[in-house]
N, C-alpha and C positions, 0 to 999 in steps of 0.2 A: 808491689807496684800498683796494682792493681786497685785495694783495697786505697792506696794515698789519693790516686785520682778520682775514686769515689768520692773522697774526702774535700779534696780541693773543687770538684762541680758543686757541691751541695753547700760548700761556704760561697763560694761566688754566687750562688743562685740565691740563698740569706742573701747577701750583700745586696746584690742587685733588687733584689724583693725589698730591701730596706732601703734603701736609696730611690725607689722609684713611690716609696708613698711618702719619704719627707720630699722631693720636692716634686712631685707629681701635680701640685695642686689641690685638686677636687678629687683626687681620687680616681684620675680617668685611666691612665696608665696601667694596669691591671686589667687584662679584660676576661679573666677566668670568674665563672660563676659558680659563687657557694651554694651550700646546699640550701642556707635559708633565704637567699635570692631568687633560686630555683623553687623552692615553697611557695616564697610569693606572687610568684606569677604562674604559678598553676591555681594559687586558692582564692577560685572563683566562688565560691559557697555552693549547696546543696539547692537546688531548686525546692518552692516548699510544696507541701501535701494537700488534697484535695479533704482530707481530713481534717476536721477543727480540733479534734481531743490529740494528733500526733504530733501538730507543730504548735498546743501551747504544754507539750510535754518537752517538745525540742527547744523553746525557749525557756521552759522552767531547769532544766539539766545546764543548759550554755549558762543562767547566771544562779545557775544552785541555789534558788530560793532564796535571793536575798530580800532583806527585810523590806527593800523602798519601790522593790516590784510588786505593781498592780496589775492587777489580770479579772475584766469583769467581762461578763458572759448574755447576752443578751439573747433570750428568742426571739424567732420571727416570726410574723402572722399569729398569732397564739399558741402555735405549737410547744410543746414542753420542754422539748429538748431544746439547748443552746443551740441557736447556727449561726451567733456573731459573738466574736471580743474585740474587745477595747482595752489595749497593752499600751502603758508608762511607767515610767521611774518615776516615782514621787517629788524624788529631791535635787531632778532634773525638769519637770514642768513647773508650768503655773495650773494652780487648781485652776482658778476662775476661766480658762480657756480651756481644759480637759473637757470641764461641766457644761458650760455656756455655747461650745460650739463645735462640741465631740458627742458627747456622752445624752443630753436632755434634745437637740437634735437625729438623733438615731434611734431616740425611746419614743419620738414622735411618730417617727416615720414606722417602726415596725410595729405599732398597730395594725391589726386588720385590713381594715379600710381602707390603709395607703397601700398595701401591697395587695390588696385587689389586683389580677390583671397582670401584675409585673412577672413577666419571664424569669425565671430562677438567671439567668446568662447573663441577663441586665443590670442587675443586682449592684454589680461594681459600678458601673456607669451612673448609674443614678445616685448613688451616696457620692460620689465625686462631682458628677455635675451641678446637682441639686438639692442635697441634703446639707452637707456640710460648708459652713458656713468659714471656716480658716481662711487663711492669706493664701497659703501655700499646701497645695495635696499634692503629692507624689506615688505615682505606681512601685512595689517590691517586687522580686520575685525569687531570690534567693534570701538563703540560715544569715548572710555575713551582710547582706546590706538590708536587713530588717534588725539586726541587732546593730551594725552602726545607725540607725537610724534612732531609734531607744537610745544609744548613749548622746547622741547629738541633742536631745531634748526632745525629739517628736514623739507622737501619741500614733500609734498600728492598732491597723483596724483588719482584723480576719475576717472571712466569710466562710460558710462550711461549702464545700464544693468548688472551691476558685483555688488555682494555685498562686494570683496573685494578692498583695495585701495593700491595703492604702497606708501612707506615714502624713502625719496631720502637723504641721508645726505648731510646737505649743511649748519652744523655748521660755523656764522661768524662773534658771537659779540665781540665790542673791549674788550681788555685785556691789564696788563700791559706787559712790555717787562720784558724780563730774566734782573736779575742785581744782583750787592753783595749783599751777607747777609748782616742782618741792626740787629740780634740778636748774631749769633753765629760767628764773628769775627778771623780771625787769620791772623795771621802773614805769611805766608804761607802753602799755598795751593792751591787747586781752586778756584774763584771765583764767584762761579752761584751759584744761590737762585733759592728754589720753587718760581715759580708765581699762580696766585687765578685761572689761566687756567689749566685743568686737562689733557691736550691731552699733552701742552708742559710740563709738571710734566713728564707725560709717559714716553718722548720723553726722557727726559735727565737721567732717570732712565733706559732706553734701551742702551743709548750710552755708561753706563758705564758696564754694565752687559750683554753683544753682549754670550746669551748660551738661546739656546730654550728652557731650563727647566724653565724658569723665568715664571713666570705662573700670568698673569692679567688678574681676575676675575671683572665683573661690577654688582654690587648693585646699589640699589637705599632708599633712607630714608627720611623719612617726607612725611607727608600725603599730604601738600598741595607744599610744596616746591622740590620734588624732587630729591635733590641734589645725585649728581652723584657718589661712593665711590667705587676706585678699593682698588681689595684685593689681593696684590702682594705679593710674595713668591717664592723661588725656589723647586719647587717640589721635588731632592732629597735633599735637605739638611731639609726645614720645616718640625716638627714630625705633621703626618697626624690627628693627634687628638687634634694639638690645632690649627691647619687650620679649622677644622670642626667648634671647640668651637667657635672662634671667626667670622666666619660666620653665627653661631646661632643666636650670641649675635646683629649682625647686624642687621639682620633680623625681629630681635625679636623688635628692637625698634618703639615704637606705636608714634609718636607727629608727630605736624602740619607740625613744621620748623626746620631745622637743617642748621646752614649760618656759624660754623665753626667747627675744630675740636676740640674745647673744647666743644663742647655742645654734641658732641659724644659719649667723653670721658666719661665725667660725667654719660651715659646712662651705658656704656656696661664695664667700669671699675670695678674691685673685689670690692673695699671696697670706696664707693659714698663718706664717711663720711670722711674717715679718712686725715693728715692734708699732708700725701705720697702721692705720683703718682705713682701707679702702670704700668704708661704707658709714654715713652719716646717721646717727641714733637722735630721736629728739620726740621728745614728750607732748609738742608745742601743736593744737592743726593746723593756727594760721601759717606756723612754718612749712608745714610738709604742704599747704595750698601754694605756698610763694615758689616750691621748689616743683611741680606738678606742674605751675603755669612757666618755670623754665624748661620745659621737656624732660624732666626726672620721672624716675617712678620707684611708689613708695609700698612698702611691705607691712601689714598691717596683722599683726599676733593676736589672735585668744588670747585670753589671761597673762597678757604684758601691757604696762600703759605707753613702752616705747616703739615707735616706725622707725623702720630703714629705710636710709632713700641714697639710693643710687643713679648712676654714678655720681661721686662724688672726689673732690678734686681738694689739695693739700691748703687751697685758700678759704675754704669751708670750715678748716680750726678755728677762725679769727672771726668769723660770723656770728653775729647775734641776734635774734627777732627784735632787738632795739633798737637795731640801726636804720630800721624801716622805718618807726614810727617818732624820731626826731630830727631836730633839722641835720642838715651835711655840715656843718662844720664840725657839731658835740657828735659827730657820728665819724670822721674821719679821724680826728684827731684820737675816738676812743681806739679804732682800731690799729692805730698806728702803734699808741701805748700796747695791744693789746700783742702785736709782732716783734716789740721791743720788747715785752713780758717775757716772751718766747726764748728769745735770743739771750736773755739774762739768766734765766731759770738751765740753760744747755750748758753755757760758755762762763758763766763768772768764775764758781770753783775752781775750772781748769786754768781759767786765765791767771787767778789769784798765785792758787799753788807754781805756773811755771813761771810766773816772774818771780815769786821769793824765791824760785828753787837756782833758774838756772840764768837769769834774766833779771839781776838787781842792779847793773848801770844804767836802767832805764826809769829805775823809779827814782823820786827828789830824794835829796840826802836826810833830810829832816825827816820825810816818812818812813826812809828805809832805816835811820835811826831807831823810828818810834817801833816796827814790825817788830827787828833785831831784839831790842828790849824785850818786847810780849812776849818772844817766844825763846825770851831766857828760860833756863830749868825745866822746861818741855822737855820729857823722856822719848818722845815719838817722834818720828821727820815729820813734816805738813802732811805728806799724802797722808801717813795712818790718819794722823789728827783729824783731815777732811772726811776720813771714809767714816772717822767713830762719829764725827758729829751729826755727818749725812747719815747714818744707821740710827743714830739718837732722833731726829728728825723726824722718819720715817716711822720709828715706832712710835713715838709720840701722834703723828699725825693719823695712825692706823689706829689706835685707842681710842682716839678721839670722834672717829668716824665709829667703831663699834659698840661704846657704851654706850648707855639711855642717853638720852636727847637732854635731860636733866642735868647728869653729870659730864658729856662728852666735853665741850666748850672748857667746865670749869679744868677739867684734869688737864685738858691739853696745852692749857695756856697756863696755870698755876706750875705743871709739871718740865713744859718749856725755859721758864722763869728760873724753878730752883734750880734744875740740873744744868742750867746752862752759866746759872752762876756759880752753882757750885764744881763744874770742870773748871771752869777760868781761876778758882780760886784754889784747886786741886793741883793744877798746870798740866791738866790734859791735854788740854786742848787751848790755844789762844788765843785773846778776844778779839782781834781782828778777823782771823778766820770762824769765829762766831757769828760775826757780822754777815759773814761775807754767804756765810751756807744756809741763815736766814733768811737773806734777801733773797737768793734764789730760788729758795721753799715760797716767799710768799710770791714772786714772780711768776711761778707756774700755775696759779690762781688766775691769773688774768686771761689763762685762754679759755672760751665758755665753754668748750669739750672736753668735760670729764674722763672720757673715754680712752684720753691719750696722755692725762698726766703722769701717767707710770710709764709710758715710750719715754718722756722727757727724761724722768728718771733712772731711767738704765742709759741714756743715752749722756749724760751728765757723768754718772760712774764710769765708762766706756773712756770719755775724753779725756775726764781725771786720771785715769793710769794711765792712757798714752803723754797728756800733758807732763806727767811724771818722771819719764824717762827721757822725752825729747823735744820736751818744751814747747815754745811757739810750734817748733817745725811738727810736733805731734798734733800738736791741737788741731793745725792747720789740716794737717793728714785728715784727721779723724773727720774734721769740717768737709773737707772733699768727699769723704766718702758717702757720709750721711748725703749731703745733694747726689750724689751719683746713686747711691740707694731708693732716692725716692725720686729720681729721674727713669729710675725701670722699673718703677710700682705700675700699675696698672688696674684701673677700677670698671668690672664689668665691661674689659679690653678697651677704655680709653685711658689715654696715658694719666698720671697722675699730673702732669706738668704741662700737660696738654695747653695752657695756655701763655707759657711762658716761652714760646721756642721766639726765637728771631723774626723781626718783623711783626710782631705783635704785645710791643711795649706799650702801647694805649690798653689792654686788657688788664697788662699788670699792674699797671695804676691804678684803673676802675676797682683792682678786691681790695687793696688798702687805705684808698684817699677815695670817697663817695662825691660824686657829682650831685649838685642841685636837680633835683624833678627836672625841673623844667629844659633843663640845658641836656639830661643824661641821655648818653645812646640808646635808643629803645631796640637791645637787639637780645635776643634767645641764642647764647652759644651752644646749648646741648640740642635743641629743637630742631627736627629735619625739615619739616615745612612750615611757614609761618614764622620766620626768623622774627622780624621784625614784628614789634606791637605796634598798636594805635598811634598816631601823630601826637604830638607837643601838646600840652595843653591849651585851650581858648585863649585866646589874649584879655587881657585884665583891662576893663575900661575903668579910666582915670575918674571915681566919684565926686569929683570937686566940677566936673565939667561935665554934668549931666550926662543920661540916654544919648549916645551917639552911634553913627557905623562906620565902618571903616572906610576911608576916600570920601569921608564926606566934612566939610565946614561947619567950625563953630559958628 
């Protein structure tokens, strides 16, 4: 007896231990601290040594003599012995800054003649005030944040007798260069892309947003990787409590490695599981400026060329930075196509398969003739047939994304072609349900976020076997649930449908039919203060009737 209720506490407590990090979220639920949690927040580093031969022994041991570490040794005043170095990673600076406003400034100054007079004590003060000529000096004083400072790109500078050290920034590993987006595509507009360097991200997100509230904040995440994460915002537009949140949420993440921003995402997003994205990905800055000036705020990675910008809301699928820069008619009408994209790519197979299945006095007699025909000598019912073609589809379109860019295109469309005529003439599969799982492959194309054409896709499989068994009345189901699924989504805790509730039918117009400039609501939904922008445009004076002002006679 004894021994069973052992048994039974220690599977309920499994149990409960497993249930509480699938749906815990973020991982909050747990509040017992591991041993390498506890690590971490005791490892403050060693304070360094007033000796110069013991802490470039302690840094030659911490990276074992790798090849791209430099280590140069300067005396002072003439003295023979070294009492300075100058500590970098090779293949982490820029020479021309090591040289230029590290190393040929400190070979000045420790001649004779300038340290005349200078107090041993001062020493630090005056290379930082005065000698060194960088953007950015910073005091060390501990092992762990003189060697994060080395892996970040800085240049350390010791002194013999000082426990503290100076770190010079003298970031200068290759990168690629700015170029066109290669995801988010248009027709017009601008043409610059994030690159995986986070300074030129910065850079192009300041040149479009030129106002000193724009607020870049720097984190850091992963234990052993570092990576660098600003947290941009415009301070009066962002509400101050979900600046907080998602700084928390930053913060709060424990792992080794973080190398892009989906592995962020997955950490600090509302709901890990579900098949949404509560957070908006985009390569584009004029976009992440337009979503910055709505009260957003956007997540900016080292070595990724994508930002997150949250919160972000289910009308943000249909969004495209083109619809900015053309007029509102070729701008509503695309996005209209683009929500009927949606809705074709979720619902056609299922729709297809439960009318031939359970639902054929609804179709004309002449089509339901011609169906009937096609799918003589077919060995399968429709669902397999739908599921083999949706699986033929899917690999096809998965090859086609991973071969060279040379062959992807030819294979996937040659390979579409023959197997697709060769099922139909096989009678695997039949040609109207060919048609049919086609259009809805090329349908899920039309929404510009790539990021969720695999939700569409499992959510399409999902309807298709309910449609299966219980026809309209399944599909219908499955249709309910999905809206009631993402009526309890939740992004950076505002609702996902946050603007679709009752009494706010003018909103839900505004994300799929665009108003003219001129006429459109100038109002900020996410933004806590400063709802509203600038007034209407100037009024347009009529050129045919000269210079005039308003209230006044031709």
């Amino acid at each position: 007896m004894l021994v069973t209720l052992v048994l039974v506490e220690g599977g309920c407590g499994l149990l409960s231990g497993f249930f509480s990090r699938l749906f815990g979220g973020r991982g909050g639920g747990d509040k017992r601290t591991t041993c390498s949690e506890q690590g971490r927040k005791t490892a403050g580093g060693q304070p360094l040594s007033k000796k110069l031969e013991q802490n470039i022994q302690m840094i030659r041991d911490m990276f074992y003599e790798s090849s791209d570490l430099r280590i140069k040794e300067v005396p002072l005043g003439g003295r023979k012995a070294p009492q300075l170095c100058v500590i970098h990673i090779a293949t982490l600076t820029d020479h021309d800054i090591v040289h230029r406003d590290v190393i040929n400034p400190i070979v000045v100054w420790a001649r004779p003649q300038q340290l005349g007079g200078l107090r041993h004590r001062d020493q630090v003060e005056e290379l930082k005030r005065r000698v060194l000529t960088a953007q950015s000096v910073k005091t060390v004083e501990t092992d762990t944040e003189l060697a994060g400072h080395l892996l970040e790109g800085n240049t350390v500078i010791l002194i013999a007798g000082h426990t503290s050290a100076l770190s010079v920034e003298s970031r200068g590993w290759p990168g690629r260069g700015i170029q066109e987006p290669s995801v988010e595509i248009t027709t017009r507009g601008p043409r610059l892309a994030f690159t995986e360097t986070i300074k030129d991200n910065v850079a192009l997100l300041r040149r479009r947003i030129k106002d000193p509230a724009l607020t870049i904040e720097q984190l850091h995440v992963g234990d052993k990787s570092k990576t660098d994460v600003r947290l941009c915002y415009l301070r009066d537009l962002a509400p101050k409590r979900l600046v907080d949140e998602l700084r928390r949420r930053v913060k709060a993440v424990q792992t080794d490695m973080i190398l892009d921003s989906g592995q962020l995402e997955n950490l600090i997003r509302d709901h890990p599981i579900s098949l949404f994205t509560t957070m908006r990905s985009t390569e584009r800055p004029d976009s992440v400026a337009s979503e910055l000036n709505d009260g957003r705020i956007a997540l900016l990675l080292d070595g990724t060329p994508f930002a997150l910008i949250a919160p972000s809301t289910f009308a943000a699928l249909f969004v495209s930075a083109e619809d900015h820069y053309v007029g509102f008619p070729a701008s509503s009408v695309l996005r209209i196509i683009r929500f009927v994209g949606f809705g074709l790519s979720v619902v056609l197979t299922p729709f297809y398969v439960a009318l031939t299945t359970f639902h054929q006095e609804l179709v004309p007699l002449p089509l339901l003739l011609n169906v009937a025909a096609t799918q003589t000598g077919v060995p399968f019912p429709v669902v397999v047939s739908a599921l083999i073609a949706e699986m033929v589809i899917e690999v096809l379109r998965e090859a086609g994304v991973r071969l060279p860019q040379q062959f992807g295109p030819a294979v996937s469309i040659v390979g579409a072609l023959v197997l697709g005529q060769a099922a139909v003439q096989a009678g695997f599969v039949p040609p109207g349900l060919v048609i049919v799982v086609t259009t809805a492959a090329i349908a899920s194309f039309s929404v510009p976020r790539t990021e969720v054409i695999i939700s569409f896709r499992l959510i399409r499989v999902a309807l298709l076997l309910m449609a299966s068994v219980l026809g309209f009345m399944g599909l219908v189901l499955g249709t309910v649930l999905v809206v009631y699924h993402l009526a309890s989504l939740k992004s950076l805790g505002m609702p996902y449908l946050a603007l679709y509730t009752p009494g706010r039918v003018s909103y839900l117009a505004e994300d799929y039919v665009l108003a003219p400039q001129r006429i459109k609501r100038p109002v900020r939904p996410t933004a806590a203060a400063n709802r509203v922008r600038s007034g209407p445009p100037p009024e347009l004076l009529d050129p045919t009737s000269g210079p005039h002002r308003k209230g006044t006679k031709r």
